[in-house]
C-alpha positions as CSV (number, residue, x, y, z in Angstrom):
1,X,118.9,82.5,169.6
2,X,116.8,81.0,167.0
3,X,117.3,77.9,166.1
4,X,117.7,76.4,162.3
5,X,117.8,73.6,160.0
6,X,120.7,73.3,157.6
7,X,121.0,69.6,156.2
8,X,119.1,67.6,158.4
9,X,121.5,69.5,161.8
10,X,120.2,71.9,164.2
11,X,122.5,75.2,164.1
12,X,122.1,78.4,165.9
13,X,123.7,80.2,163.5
14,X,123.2,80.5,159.6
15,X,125.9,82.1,157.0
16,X,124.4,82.4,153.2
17,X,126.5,80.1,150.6
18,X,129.0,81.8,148.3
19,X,127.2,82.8,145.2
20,X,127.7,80.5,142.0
21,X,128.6,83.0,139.8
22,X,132.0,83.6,140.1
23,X,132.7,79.7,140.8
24,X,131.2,79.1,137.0
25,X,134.6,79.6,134.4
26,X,133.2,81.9,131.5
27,X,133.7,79.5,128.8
28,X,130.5,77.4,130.5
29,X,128.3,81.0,130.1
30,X,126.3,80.8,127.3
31,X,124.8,83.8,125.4
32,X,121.3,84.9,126.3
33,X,119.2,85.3,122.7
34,X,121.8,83.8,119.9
35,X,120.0,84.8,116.6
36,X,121.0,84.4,113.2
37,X,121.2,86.6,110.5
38,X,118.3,84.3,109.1
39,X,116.1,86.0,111.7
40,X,117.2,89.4,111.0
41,X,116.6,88.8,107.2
42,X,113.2,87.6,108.1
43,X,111.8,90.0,110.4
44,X,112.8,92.3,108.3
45,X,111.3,91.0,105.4
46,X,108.1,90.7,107.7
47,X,107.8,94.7,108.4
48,X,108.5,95.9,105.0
49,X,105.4,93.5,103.4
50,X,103.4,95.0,106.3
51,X,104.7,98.3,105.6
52,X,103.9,97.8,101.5
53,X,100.4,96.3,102.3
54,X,99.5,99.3,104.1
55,X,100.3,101.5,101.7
56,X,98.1,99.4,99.3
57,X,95.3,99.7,101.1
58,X,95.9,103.0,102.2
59,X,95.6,103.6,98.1
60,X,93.0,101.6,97.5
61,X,90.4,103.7,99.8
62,X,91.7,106.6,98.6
63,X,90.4,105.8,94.6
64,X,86.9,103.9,96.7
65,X,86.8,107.3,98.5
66,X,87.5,109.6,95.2
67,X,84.8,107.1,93.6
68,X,82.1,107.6,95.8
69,X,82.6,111.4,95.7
70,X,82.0,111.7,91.9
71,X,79.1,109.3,92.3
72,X,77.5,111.5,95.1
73,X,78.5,114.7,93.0
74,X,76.5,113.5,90.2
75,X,73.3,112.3,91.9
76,X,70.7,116.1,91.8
77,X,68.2,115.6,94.6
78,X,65.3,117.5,94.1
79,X,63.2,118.3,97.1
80,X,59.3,119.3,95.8
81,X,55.7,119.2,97.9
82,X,54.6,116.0,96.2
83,X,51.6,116.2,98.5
84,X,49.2,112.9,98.1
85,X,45.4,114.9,98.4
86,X,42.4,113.2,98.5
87,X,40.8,112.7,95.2
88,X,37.1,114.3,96.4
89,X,39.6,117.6,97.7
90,X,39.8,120.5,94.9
91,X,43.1,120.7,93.1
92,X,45.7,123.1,94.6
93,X,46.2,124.8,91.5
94,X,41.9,125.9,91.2
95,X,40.8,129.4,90.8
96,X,38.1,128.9,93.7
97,X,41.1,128.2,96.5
98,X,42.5,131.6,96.0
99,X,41.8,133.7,98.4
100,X,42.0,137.4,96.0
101,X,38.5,136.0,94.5
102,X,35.5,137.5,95.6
């Protein structure tokens, strides 16, 4: 048998206490998470602002978006050889370069 300590005495034998619970009368219980209506007023207050600042932004880049599109639309990019030649180099445009001249 195995020996053990229970209050400062040497037992051979151990039994687990009664548990507390049903000793306890229920008046002594208190409620786990009491909240008041305050809370439920302001948490709710919380989500829709959250809710209505979302929105706003979500607005917002939609007209920046919108914006940027008719500014893009407008810009005309024209791509043209705008070649830099060296000044001692006949024109491109010169009789002499063609090759049809004999």
């Amino acid at each position: 048998m195995e020996k053990i300590m229970v209050d400062n005495k040497v037992t051979t034998s151990y039994e687990a206490p009664p548990p507390m619970w049903n000793s306890l009368p229920s008046k002594q219980k208190q409620r786990n998470q009491v909240k008041s209506r305050f809370y439920y007023y302001f948490w709710g207050a919380a989500t829709v602002s959250v809710f209505i600042g979302q929105l706003y932004v979500g607005s917002g880049y939609r007209q920046m978006s919108r914006s940027f599109n008719r500014i893009m639309d407008a810009i005309v990019v024209e791509i043209a050889p705008d070649v830099q030649r060296h000044p001692m180099l006949a024109p491109l445009d010169d009789p002499w370069m063609d090759d049809n001249v004999s």
